[in-house]
C-alpha positions in Angstrom: -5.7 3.8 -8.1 -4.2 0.6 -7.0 -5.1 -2.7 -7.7 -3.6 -5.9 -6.4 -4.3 -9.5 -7.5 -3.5 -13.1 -6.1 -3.6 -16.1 -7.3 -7.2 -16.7 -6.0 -8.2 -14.0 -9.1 -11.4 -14.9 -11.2 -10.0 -15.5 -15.0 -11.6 -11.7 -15.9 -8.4 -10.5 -13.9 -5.8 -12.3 -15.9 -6.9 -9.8 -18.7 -6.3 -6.9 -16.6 -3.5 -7.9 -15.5 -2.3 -8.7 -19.1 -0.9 -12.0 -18.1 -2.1 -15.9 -20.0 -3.3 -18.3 -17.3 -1.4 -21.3 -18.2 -1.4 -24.4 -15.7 -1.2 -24.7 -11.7 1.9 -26.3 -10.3 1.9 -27.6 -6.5 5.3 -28.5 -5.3 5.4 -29.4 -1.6 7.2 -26.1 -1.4 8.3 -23.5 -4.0 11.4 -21.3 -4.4 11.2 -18.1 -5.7 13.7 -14.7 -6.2 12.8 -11.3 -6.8 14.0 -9.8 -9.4 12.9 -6.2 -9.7 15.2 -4.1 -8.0 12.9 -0.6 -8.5 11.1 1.1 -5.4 9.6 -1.2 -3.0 11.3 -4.7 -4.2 14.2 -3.3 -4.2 14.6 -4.5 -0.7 13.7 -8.0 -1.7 15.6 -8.4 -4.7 17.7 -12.0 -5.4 17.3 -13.4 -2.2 16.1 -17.3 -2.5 13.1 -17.4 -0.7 10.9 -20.5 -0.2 6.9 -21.1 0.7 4.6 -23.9 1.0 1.7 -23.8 -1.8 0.9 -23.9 -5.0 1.4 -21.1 -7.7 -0.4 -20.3 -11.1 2.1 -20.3 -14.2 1.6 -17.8 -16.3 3.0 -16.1 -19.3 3.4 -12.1 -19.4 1.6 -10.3 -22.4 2.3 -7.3 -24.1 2.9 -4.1 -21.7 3.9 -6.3 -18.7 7.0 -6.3 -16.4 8.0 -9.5 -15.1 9.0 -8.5 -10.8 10.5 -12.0 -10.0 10.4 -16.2 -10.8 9.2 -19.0 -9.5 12.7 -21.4 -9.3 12.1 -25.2 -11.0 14.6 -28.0 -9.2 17.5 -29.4 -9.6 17.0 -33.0 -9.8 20.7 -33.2 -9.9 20.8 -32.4 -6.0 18.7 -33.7 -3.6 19.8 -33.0 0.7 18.7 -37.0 1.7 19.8 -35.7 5.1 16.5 -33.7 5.1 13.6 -35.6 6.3 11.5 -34.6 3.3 14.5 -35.5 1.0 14.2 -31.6 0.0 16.0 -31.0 -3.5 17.7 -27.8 -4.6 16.5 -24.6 -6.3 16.7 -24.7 -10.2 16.3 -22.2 -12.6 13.2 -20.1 -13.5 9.9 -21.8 -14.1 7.2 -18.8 -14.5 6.5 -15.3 -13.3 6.1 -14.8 -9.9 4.8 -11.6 -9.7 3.8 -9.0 -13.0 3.2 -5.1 -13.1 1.0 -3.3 -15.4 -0.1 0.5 -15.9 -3.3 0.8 -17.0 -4.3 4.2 -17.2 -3.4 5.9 -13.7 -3.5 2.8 -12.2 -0.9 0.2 -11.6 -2.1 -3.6 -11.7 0.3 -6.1 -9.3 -0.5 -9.6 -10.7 0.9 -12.9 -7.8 0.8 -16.0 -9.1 1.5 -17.9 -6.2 -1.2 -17.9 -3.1 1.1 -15.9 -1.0 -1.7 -15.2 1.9 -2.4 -18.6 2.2 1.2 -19.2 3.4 1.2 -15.9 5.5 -2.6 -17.2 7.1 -1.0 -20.6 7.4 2.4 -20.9 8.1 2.9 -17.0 9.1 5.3 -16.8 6.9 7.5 -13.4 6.7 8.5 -13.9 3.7 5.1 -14.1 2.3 3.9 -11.0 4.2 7.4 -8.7 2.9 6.2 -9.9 -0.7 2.8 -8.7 -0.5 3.7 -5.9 1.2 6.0 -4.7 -1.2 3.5 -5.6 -4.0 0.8 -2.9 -1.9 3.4 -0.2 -2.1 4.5 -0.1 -5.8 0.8 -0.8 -6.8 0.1 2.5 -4.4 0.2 6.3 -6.2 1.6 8.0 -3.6 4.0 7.5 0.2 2.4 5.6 2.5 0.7 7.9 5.3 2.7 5.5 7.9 5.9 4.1 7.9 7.3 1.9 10.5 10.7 0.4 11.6 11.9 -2.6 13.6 8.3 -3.8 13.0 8.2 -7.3 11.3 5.7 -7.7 8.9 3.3 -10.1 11.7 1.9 -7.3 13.0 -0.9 -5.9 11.7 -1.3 -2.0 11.7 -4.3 -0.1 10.6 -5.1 3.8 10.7 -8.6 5.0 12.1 -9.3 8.7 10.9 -11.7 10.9 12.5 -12.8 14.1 13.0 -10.7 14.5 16.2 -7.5 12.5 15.5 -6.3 9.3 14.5 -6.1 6.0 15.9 -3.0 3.2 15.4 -4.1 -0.2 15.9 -1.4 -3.0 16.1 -1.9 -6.2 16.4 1.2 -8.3 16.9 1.1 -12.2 15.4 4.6 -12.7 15.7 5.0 -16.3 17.0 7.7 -18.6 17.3 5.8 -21.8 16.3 6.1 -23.8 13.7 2.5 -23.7 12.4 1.2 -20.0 13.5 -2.3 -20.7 13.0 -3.7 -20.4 15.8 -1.1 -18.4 17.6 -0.6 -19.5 21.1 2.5 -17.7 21.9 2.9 -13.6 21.0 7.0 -12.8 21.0 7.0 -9.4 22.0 8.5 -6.7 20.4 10.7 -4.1 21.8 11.4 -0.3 20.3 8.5 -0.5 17.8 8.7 3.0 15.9 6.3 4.5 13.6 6.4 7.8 11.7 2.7 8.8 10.8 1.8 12.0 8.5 -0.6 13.8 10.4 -0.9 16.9 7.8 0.9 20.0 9.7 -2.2 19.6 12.3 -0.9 20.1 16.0 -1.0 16.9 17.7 -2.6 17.9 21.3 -2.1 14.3 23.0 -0.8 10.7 22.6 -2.3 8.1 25.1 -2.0 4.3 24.6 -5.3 2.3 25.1 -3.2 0.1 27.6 -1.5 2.5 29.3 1.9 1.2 28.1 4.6 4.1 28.0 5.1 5.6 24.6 7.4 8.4 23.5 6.1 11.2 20.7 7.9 14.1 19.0 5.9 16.1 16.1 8.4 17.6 13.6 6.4 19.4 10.9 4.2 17.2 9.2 5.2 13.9 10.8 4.5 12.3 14.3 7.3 10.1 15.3 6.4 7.3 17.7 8.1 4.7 19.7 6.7 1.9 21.4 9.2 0.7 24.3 7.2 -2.9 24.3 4.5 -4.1 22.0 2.8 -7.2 23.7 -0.2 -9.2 22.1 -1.9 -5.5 20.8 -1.7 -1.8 21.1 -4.6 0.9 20.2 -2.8 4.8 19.7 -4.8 7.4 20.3 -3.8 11.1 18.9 -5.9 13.9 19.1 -5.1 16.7 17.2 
């Protein structure tokens, strides 16, 4: 059983989560590295990242693994070429992300407001964090994996008694601010790899019509969209 927490959390949740609420920061923007270099952050790990937003510090308790910081600045540098005289990363402030096990569940505590800045700003960043946060929270593999898919597009599985449906929904912009999105970037050899349980897949139709290549190897479907434009709906019957 999963469980996944923000920083928009009622206090009840900081118990769960085994971390002490202590006070809110909010920088103009925040730096931030991953630490954790287990399972699904191990992807992330030490990269600087960066978001706009505010973050809750707070202090791990007993059974807790810290996954990453929140950076302070260095007051030391400051880039006065920047037009929001932008100062350097420092070193870390507070936990940015925490992992319990509580029973058979794993608890996935943010402390910054990470889908505020994906909403907001669409910020990738943001998205591959919580992301990776839904997968090592998660008990088992994912029933769909996909590749050369950036985390702006939405994808959802529909299961019914006939099939399954793949819903995408591409928010990839180029803007500055990408809400709302005006402009859709494309994107081109989209592949997905879906467990369909050893069931043979009868058909694969797109709800656009747009060309899509499908090979079924055992237990898994694998996928490939030539071009995703603003959305695509895949329909398998099995």
């Amino acid at each position: 059983m999963p469980l996944l927490m923000s920083v928009s959390a009622r206090p009840g949740f900081h118990r769960i989560a085994s971390v002490r609420k202590a006070d809110g920061e909010f920088p103009l923007h925040t730096y931030y590295r991953v630490t954790e270099r287990e399972g699904a952050w191990g992807v992330l790990a030490d990269a600087l990242r960066s978001f706009q937003g505010s973050y809750e510090s707070v202090g791990p308790q007993a059974g807790t693994r810290v996954l990453g910081h929140v950076l302070g600045f260095d007051s030391d540098r400051r880039s006065d070429q920047h037009i929001l005289q932008v100062t350097w990363p420092g070193e870390p402030m507070a936990p940015l992300a925490t992992e319990r096990r509580l029973g058979d569940a794993r608890v996935v505590y943010i402390a910054p407001d990470l889908c505020a800045a994906a909403r907001r700003y669409g910020d990738a960043d943001s998205l591959a964090v919580l992301a990776a946060a839904v997968r090592a929270a998660s008990s088992g593999p994912p029933p769909l994996v996909v590749e050369n898919i950036p985390p702006s597009v939405e994808v959802t599985i529909h299961r019914g008694q006939r099939g399954v449906a793949v819903v995408l929904v591409n928010q990839t912009s180029n803007q500055y601010l990408a809400d709302p999105v005006r402009y859709v970037v494309p994107i081109h050899e989209a592949r997905l790899t879906l467990d369909c349980g050893r069931k043979k897949v009868r058909s694969v139709r797109t709800v656009t019509g747009a060309d899509l290549h499908w090979r079924q190897a055992d237990d898994r479907l694998n996928l490939t969209l030539p071009r995703l434009g603003d959305y695509e709906g895949i329909l398998i019957e099995q």
